[in-house]
C-alpha positions as CSV (number, residue, x, y, z in Angstrom):
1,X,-11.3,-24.4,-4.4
2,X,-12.9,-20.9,-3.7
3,X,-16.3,-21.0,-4.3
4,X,-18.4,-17.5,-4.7
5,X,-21.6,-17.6,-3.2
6,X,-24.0,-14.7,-4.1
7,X,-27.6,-14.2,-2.8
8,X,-30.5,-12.0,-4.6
9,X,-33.8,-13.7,-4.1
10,X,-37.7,-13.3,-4.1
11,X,-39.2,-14.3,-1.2
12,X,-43.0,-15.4,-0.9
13,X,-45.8,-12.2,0.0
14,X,-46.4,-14.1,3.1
15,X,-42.9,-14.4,4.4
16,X,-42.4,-10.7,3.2
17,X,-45.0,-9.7,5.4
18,X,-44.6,-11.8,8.1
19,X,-40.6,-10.4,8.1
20,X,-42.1,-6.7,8.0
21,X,-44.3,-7.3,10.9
22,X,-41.5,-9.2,13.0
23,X,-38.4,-6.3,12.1
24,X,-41.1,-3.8,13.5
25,X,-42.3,-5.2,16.5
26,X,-38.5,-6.3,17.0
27,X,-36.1,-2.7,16.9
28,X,-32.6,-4.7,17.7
29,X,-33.7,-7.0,14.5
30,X,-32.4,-6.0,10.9
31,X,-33.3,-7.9,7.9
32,X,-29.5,-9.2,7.9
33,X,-29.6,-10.3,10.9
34,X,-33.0,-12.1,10.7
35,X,-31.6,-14.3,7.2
36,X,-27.8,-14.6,8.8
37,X,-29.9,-16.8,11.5
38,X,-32.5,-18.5,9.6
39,X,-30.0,-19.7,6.9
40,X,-27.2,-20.2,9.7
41,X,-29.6,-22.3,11.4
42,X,-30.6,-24.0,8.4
43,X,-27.1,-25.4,7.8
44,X,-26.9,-26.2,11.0
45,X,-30.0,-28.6,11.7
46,X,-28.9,-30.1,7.4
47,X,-25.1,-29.3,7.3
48,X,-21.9,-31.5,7.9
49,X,-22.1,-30.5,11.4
50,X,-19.6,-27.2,10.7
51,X,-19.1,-25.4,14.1
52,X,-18.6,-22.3,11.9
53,X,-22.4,-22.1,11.5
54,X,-23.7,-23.2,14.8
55,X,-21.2,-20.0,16.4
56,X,-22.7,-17.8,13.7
57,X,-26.1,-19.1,14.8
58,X,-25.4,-18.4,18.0
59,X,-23.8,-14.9,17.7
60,X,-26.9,-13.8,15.4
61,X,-29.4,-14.5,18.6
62,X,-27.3,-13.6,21.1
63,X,-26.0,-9.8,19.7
64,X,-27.7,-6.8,21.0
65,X,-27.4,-3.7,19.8
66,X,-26.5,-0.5,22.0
């Protein structure tokens, strides 16, 4: 079973800004990286315990740009 998994979503005003002011006080941040580790993290701490996400997780904090 393949399943498909496509995200387009509205985020509250005050996350929107919050991630605004982060991304510009933080240069080697992008907006993909930020939600690849928030939701990475996510299914880490509420997952089935998949390695797959704690190495994503991981790779997300640890990558530096340049």
């Amino acid at each position: 079973m393949n399943a498909t998994v496509s995200i387009l979503t509205e985020i509250p005003e005050e996350l929107h800004e919050s991630l605004k002011s982060y991304l510009e006080s933080h240069p080697t941040w992008d907006q993909d990286r930020v939600f690849t580790a928030a939701l990475s993290l996510f299914l880490l701490q509420n997952g089935n315990g998949d390695r797959r996400a704690a190495r994503v997780y991981l790779e997300s904090l640890f990558h530096h740009c340049g």
